[in-house]
N, CA, C and O atoms as a Tinker XYZ file with bonds, in Angstrom:
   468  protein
     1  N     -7.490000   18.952000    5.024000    73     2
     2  CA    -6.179000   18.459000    5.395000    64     1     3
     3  C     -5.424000   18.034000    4.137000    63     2     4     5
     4  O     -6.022000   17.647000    3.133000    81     3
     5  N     -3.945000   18.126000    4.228000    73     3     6
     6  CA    -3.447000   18.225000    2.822000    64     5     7
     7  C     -3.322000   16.513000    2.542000    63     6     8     9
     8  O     -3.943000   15.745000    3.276000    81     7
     9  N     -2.764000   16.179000    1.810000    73     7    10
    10  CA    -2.287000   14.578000    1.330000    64     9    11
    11  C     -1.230000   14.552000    1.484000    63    10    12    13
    12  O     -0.490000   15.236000    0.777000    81    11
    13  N     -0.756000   13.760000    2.458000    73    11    14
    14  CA     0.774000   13.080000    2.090000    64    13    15
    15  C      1.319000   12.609000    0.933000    63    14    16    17
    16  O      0.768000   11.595000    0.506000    81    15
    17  N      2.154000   12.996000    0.348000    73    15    18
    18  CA     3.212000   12.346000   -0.583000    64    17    19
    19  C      4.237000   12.147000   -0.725000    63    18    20    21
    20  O      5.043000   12.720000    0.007000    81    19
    21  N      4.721000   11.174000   -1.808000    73    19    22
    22  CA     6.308000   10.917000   -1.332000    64    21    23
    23  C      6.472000   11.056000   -2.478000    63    22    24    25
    24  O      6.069000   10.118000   -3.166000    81    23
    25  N      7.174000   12.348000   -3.277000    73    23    26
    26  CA     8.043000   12.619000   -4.230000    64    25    27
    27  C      9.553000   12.143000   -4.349000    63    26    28    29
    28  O     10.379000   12.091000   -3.437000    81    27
    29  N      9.749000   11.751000   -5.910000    73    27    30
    30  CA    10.897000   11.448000   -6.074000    64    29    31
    31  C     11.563000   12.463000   -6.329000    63    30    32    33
    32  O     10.833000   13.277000   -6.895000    81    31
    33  N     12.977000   12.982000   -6.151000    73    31    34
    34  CA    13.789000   13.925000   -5.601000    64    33    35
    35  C     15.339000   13.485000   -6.312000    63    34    36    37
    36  O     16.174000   13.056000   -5.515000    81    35
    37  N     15.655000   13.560000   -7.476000    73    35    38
    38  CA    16.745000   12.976000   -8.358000    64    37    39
    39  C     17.319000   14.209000   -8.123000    63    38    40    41
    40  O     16.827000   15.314000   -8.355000    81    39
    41  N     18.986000   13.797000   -7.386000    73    39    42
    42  CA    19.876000   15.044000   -7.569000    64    41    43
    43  C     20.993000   14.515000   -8.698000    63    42    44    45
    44  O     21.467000   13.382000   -8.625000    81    43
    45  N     21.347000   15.429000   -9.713000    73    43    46
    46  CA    22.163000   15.050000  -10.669000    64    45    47
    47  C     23.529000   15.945000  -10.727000    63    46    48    49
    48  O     23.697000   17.104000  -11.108000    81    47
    49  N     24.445000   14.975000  -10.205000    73    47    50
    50  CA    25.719000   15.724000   -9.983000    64    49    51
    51  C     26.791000   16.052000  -11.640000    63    50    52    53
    52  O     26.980000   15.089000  -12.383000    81    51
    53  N     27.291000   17.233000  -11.957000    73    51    54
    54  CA    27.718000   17.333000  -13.044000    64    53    55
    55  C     29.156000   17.908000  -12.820000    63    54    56    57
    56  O     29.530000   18.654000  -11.915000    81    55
    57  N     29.805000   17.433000  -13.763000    73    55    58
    58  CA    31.456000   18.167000  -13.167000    64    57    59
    59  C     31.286000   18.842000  -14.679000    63    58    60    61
    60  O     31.034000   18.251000  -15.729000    81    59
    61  N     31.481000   20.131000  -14.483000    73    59    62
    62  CA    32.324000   20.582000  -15.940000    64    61    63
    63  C     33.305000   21.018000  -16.191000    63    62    64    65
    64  O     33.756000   21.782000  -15.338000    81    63
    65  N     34.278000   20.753000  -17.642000    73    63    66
    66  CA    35.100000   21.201000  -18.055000    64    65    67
    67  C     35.316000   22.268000  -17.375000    63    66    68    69
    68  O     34.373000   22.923000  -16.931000    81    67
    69  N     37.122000   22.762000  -17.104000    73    67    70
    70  CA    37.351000   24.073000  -17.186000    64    69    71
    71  C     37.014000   24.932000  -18.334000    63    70    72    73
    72  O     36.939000   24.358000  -19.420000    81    71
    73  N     36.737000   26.559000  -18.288000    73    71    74
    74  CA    35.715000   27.632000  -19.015000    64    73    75
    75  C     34.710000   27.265000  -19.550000    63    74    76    77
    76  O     34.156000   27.958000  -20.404000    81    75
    77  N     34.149000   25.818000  -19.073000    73    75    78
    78  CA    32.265000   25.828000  -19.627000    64    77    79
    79  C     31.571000   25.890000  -18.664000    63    78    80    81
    80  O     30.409000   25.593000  -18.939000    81    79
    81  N     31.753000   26.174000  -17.508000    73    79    82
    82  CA    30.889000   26.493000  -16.146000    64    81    83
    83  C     29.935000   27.429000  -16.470000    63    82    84    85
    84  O     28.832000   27.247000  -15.955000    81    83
    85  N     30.090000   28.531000  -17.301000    73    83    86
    86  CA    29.054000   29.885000  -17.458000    64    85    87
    87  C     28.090000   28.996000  -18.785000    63    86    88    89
    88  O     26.860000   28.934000  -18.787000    81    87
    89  N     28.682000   28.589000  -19.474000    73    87    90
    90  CA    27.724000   28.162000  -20.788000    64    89    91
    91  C     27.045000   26.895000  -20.137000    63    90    92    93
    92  O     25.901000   26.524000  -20.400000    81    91
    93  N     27.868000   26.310000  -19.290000    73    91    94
    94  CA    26.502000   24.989000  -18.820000    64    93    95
    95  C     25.638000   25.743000  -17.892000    63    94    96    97
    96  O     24.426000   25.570000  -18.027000    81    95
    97  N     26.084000   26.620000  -16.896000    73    95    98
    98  CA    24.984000   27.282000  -16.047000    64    97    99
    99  C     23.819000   27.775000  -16.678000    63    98   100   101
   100  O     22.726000   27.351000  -16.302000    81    99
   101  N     23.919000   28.819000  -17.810000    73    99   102
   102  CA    23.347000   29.033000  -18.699000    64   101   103
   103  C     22.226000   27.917000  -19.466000    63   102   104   105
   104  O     21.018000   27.898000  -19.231000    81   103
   105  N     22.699000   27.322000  -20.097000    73   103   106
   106  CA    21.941000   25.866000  -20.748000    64   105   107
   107  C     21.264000   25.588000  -19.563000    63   106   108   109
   108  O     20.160000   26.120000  -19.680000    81   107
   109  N     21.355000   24.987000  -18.400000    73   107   110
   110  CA    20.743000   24.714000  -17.424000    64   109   111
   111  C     19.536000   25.524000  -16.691000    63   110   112   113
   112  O     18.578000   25.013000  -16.109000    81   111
   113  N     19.809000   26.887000  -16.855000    73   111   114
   114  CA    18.767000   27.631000  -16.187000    64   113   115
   115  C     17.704000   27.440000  -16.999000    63   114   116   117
   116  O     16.595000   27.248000  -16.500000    81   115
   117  N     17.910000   27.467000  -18.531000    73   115   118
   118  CA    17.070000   27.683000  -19.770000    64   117   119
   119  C     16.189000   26.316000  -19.766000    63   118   120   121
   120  O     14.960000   26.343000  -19.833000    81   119
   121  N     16.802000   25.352000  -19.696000    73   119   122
   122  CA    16.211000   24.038000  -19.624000    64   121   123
   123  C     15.512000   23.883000  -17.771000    63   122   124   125
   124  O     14.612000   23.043000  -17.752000    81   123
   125  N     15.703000   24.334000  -16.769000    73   123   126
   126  CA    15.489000   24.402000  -15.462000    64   125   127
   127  C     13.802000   25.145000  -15.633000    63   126   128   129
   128  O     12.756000   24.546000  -15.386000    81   127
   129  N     13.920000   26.536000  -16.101000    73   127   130
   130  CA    12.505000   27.032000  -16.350000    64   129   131
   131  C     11.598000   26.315000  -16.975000    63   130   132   133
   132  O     10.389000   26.381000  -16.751000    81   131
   133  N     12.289000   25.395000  -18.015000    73   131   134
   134  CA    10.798000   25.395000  -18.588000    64   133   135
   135  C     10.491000   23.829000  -18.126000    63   134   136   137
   136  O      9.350000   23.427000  -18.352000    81   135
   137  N     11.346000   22.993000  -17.550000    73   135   138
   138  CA    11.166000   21.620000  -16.618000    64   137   139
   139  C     10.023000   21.511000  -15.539000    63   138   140   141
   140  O      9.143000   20.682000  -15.308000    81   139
   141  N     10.702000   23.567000  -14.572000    73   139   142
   142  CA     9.913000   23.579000  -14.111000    64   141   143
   143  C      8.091000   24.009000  -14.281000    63   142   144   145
   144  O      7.479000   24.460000  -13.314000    81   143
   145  N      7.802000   23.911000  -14.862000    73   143   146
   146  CA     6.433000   24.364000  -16.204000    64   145   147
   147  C      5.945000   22.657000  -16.245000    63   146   148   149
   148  O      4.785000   22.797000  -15.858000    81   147
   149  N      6.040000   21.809000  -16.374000    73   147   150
   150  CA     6.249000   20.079000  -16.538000    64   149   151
   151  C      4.972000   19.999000  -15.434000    63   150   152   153
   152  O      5.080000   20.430000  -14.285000    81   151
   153  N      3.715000   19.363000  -15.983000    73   151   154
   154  CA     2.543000   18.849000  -15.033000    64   153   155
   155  C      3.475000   17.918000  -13.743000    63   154   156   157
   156  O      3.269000   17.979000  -12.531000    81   155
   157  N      4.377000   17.195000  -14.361000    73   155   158
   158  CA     5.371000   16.008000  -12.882000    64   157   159
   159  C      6.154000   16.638000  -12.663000    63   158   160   161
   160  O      7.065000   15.944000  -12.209000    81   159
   161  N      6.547000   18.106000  -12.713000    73   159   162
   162  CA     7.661000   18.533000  -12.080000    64   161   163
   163  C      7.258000   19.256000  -10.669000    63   162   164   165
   164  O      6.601000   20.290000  -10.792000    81   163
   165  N      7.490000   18.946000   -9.708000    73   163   166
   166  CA     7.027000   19.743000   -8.623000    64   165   167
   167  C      8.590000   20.887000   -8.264000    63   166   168   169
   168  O      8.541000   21.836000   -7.481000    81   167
   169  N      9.513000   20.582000   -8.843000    73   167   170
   170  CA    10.736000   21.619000   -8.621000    64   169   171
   171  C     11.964000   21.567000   -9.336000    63   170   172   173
   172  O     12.597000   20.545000   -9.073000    81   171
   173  N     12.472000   22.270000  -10.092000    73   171   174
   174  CA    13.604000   21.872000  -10.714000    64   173   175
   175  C     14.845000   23.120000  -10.060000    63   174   176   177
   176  O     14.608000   24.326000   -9.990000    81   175
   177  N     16.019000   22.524000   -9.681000    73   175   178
   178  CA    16.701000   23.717000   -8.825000    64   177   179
   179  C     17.856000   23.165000   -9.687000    63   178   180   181
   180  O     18.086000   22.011000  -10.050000    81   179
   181  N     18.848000   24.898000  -10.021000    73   179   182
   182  CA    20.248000   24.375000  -10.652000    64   181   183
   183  C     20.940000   24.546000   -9.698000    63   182   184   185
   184  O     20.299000   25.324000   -8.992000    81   183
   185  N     22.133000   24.242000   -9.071000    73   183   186
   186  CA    22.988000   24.811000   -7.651000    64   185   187
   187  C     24.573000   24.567000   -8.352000    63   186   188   189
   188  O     25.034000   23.623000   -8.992000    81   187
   189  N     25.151000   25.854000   -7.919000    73   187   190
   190  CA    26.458000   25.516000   -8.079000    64   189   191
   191  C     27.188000   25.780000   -7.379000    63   190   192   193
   192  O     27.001000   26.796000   -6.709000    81   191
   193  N     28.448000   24.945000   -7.183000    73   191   194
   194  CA    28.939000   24.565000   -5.803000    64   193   195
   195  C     29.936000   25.730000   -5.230000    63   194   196   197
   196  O     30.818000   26.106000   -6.002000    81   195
   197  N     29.872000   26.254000   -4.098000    73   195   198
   198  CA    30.708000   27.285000   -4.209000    64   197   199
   199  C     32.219000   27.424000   -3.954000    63   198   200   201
   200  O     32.774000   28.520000   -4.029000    81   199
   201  N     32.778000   26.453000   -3.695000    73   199   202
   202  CA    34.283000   26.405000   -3.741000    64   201   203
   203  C     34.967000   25.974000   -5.257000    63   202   204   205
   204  O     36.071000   26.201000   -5.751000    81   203
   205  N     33.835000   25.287000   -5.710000    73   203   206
   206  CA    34.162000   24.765000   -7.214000    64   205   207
   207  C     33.238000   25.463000   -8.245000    63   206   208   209
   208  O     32.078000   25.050000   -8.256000    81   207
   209  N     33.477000   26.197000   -8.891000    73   207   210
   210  CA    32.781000   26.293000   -9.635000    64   209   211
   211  C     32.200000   25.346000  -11.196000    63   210   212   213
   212  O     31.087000   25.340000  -11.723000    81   211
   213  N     32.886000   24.960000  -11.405000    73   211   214
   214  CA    32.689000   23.432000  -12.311000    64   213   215
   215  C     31.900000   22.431000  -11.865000    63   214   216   217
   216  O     31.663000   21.376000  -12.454000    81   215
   217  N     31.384000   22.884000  -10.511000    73   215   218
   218  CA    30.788000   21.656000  -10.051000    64   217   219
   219  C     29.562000   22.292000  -10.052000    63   218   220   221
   220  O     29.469000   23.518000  -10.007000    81   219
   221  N     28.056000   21.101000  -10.130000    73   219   222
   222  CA    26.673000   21.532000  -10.684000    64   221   223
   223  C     25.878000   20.398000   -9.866000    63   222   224   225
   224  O     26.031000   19.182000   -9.974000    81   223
   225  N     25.154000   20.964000   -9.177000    73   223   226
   226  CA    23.522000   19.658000   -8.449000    64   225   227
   227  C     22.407000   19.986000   -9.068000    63   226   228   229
   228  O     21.963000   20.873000   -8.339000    81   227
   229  N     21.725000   19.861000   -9.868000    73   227   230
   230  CA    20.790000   19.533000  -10.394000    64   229   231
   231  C     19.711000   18.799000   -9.575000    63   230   232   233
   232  O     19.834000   17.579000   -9.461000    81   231
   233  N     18.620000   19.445000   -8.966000    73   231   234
   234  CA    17.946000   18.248000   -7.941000    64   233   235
   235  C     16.077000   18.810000   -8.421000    63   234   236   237
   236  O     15.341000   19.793000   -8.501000    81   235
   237  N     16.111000   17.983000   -8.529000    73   235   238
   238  CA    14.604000   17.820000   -9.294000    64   237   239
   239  C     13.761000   16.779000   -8.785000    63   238   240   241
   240  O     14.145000   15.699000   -8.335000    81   239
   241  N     12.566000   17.194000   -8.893000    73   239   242
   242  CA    11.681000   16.725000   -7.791000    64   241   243
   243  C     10.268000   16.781000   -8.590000    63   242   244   245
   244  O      9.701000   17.802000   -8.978000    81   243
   245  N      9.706000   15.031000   -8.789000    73   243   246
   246  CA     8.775000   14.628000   -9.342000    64   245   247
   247  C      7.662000   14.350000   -8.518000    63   246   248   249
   248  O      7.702000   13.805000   -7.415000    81   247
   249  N      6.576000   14.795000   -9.178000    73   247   250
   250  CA     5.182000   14.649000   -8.780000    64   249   251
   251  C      4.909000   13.185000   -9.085000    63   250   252   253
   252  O      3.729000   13.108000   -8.745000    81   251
   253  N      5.243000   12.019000   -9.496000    73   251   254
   254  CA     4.155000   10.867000  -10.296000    64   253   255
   255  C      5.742000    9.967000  -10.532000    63   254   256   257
   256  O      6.635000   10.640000  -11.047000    81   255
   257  N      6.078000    8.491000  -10.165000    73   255   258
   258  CA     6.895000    7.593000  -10.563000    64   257   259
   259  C      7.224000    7.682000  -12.406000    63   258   260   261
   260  O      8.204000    7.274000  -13.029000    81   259
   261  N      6.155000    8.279000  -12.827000    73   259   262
   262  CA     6.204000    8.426000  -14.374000    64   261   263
   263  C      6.711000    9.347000  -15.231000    63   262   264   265
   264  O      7.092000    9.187000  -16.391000    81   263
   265  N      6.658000   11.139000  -14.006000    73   263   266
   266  CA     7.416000   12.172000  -14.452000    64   265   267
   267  C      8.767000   12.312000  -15.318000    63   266   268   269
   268  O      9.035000   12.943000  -16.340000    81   267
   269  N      9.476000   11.486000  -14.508000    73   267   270
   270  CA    11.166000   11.300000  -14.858000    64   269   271
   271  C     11.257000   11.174000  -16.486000    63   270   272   273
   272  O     11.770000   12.046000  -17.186000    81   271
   273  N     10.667000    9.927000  -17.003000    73   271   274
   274  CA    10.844000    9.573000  -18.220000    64   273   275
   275  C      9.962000   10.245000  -19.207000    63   274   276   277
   276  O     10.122000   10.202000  -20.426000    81   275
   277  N      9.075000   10.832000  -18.614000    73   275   278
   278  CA     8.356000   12.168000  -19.659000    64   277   279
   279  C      9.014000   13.308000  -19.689000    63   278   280   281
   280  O      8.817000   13.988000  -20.695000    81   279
   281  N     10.050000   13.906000  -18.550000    73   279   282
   282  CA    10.823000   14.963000  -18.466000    64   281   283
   283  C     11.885000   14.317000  -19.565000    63   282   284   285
   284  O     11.764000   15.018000  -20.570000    81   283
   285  N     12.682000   13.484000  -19.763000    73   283   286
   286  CA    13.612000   12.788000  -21.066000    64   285   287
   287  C     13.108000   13.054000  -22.049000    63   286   288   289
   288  O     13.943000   13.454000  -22.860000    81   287
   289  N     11.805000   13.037000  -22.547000    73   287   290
   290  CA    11.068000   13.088000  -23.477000    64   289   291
   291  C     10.975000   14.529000  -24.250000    63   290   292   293
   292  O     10.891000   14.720000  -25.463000    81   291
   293  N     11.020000   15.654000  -23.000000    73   291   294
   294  CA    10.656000   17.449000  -23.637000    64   293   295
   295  C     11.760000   17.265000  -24.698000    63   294   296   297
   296  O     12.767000   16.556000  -24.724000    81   295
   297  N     11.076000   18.392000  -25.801000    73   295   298
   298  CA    12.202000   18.699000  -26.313000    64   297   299
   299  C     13.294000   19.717000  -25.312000    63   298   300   301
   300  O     14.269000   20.112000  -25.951000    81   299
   301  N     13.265000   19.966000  -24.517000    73   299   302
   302  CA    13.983000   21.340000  -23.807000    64   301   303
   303  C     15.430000   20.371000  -22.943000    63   302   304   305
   304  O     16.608000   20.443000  -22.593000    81   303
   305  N     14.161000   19.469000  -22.981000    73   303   306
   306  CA    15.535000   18.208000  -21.950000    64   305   307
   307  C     16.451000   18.021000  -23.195000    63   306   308   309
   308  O     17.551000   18.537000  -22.996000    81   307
   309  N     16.333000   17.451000  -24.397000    73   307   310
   310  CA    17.034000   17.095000  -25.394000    64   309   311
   311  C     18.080000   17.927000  -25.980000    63   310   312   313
   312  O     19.154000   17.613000  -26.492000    81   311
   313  N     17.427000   19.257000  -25.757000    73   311   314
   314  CA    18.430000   20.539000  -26.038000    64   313   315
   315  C     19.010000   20.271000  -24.951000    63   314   316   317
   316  O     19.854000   19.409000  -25.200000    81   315
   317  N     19.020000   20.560000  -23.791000    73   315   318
   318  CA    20.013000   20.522000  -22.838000    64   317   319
   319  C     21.315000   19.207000  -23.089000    63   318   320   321
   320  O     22.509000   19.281000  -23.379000    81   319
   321  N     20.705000   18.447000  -22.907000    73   319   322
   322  CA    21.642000   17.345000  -23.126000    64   321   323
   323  C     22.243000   16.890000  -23.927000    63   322   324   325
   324  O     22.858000   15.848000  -23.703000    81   323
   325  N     22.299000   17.719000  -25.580000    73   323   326
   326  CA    22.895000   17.928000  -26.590000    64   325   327
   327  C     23.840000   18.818000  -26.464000    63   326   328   329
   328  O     24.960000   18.663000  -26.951000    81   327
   329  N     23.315000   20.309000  -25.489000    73   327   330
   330  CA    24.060000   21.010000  -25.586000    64   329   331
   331  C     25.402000   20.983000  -24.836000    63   330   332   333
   332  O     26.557000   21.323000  -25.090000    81   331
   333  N     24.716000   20.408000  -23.757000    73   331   334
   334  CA    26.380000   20.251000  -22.613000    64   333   335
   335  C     27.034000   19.471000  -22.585000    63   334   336   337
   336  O     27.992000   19.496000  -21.812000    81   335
   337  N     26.771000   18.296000  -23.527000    73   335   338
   338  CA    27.128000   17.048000  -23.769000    64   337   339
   339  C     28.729000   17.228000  -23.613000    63   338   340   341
   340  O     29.221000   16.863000  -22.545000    81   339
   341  N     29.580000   17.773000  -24.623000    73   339   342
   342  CA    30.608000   18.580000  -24.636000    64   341   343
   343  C     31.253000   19.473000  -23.253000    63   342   344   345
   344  O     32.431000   19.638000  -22.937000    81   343
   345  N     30.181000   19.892000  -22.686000    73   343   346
   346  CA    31.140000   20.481000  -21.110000    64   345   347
   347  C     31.117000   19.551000  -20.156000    63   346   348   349
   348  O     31.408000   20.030000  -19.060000    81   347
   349  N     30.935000   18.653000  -20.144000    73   347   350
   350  CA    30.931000   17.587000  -18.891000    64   349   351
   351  C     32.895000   16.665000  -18.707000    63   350   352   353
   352  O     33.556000   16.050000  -19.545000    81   351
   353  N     33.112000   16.923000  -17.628000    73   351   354
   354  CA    34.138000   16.377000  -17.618000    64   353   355
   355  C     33.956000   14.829000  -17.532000    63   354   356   357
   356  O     34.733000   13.967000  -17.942000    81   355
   357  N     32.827000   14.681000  -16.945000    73   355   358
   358  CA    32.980000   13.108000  -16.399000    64   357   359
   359  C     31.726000   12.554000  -16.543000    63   358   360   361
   360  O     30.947000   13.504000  -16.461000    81   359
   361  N     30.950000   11.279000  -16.755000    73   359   362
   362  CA    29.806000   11.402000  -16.875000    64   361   363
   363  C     28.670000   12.106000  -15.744000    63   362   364   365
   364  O     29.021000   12.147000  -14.565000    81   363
   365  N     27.608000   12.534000  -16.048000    73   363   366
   366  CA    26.668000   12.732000  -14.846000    64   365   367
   367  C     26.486000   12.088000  -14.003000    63   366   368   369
   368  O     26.224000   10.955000  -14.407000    81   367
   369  N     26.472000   12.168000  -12.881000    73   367   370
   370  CA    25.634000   11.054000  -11.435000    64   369   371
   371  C     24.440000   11.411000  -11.308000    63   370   372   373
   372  O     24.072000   12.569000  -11.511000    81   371
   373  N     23.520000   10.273000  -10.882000    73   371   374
   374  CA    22.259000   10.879000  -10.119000    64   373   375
   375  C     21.861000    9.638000   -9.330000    63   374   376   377
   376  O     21.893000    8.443000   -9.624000    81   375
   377  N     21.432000   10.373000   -8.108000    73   375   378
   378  CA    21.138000   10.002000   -7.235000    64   377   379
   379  C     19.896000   10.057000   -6.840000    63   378   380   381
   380  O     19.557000   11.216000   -6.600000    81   379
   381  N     18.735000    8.951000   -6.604000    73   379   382
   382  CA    17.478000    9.248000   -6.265000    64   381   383
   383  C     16.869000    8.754000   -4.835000    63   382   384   385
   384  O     17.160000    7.732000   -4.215000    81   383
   385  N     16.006000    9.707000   -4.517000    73   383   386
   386  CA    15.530000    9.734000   -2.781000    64   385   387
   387  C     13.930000    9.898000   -2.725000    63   386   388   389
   388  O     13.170000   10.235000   -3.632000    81   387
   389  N     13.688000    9.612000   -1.595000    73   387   390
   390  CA    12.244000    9.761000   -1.329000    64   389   391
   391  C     12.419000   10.895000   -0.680000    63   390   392   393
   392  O     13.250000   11.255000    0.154000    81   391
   393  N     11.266000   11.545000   -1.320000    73   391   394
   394  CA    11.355000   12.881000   -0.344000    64   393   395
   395  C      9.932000   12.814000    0.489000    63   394   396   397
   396  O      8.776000   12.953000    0.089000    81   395
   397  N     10.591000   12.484000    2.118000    73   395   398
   398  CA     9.885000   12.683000    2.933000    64   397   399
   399  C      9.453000   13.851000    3.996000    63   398   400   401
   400  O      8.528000   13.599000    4.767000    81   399
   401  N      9.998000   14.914000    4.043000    73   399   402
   402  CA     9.731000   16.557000    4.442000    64   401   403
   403  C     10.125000   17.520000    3.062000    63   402   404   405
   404  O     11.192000   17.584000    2.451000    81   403
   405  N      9.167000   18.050000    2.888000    73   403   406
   406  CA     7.415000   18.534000    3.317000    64   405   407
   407  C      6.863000   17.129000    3.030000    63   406   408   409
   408  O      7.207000   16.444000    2.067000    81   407
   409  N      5.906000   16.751000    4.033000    73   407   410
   410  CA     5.105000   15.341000    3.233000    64   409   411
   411  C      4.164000   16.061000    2.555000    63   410   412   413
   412  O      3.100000   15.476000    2.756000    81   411
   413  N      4.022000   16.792000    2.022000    73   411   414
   414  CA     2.820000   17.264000    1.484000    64   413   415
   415  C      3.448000   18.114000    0.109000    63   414   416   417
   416  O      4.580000   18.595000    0.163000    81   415
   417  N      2.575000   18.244000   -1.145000    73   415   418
   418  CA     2.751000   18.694000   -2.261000    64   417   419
   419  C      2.964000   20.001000   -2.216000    63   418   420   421
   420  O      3.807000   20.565000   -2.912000    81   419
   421  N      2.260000   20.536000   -1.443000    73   419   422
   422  CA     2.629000   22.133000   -1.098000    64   421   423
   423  C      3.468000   22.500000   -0.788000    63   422   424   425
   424  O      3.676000   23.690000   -1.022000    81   423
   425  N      4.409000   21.769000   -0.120000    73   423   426
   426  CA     5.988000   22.351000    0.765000    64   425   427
   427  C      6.395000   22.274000   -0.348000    63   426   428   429
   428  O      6.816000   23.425000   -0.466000    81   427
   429  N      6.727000   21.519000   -1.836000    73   427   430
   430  CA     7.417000   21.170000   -2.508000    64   429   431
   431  C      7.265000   22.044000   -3.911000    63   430   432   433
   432  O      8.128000   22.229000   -4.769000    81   431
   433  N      6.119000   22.447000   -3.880000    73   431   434
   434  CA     5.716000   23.348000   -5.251000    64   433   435
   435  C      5.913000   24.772000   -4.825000    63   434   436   437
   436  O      5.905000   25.269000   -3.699000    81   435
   437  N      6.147000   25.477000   -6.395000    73   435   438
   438  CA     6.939000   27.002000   -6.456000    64   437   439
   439  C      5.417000   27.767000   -6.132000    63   438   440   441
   440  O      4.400000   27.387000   -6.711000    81   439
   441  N      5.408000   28.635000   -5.360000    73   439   442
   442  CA     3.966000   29.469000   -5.198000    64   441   443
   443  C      3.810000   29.559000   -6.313000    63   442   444   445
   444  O      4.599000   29.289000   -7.218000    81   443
   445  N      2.084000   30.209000   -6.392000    73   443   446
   446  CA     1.670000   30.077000   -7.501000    64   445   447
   447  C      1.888000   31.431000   -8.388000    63   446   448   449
   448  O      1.693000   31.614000   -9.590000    81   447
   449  N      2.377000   32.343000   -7.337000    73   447   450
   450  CA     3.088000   33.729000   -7.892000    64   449   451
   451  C      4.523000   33.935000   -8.281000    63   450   452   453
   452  O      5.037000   35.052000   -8.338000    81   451
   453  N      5.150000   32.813000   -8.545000    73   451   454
   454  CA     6.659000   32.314000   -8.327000    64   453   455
   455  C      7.334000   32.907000   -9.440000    63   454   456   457
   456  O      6.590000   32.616000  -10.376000    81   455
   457  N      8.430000   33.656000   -9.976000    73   455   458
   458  CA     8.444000   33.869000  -11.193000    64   457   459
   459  C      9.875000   33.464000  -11.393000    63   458   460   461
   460  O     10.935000   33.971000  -11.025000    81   459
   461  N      9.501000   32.118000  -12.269000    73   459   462
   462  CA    10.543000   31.337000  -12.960000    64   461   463
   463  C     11.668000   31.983000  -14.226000    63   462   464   465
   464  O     11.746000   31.883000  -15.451000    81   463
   465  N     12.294000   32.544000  -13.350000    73   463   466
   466  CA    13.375000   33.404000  -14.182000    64   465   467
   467  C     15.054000   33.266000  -14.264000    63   466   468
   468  O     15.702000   34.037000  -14.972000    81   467
């Protein structure tokens, strides 16, 4: 029988500049792959909004209360957040939740054939 867990689930809302939508999408996927690679990352998803395109959810989803501040730590996070620093219209939001469906680690992790591209 599997284990219940309650992952933390940080969605990070981003507005960007008009014409940096493709270069932050970009930066984001690049930094998204390899987040998701992270022993505490159980999911890293980029979403962009479809009436706006400037608009970005970022929702990422930790294995361990401790993940978060070791994900700050990659260098890949640091590139990211150097790089878009400049396309953000407004500061970032984030918002954090318990994620209670899937209760289990499995609903929440990329198969193990998943190809992070």
């Amino acid at each position: 029988m599997a284990t219940n867990v309650k992952y933390l689930c940080v969605h990070v809302f981003c507005q960007t500049k008009p014409g940096t939508a493709d270069a932050f999408r970009e930066a984001s996927l690049r930094n998204a792959r390899q987040s998701a690679q992270e022993p505490g990352v159980a999911r890293f998803d980029v979403l962009q909004d479809r009436e706006d395109p400037n608009a970005f959810c970022l929702v990422e989803v930790y294995r361990t209360p401790e993940a978060p501040a070791a994900h700050k730590e990659t260098a890949h996070y640091l590139e990211w957040r150097d790089t878009v620093a400049d396309f953000m219209a407004e500061p970032r939001k984030a918002r954090k939740f318990d994620g209670l469906f899937p209760a289990t680690g499995e609903g929440w992790d990329y198969a193990a054939d998943a190809t992070l591209e």
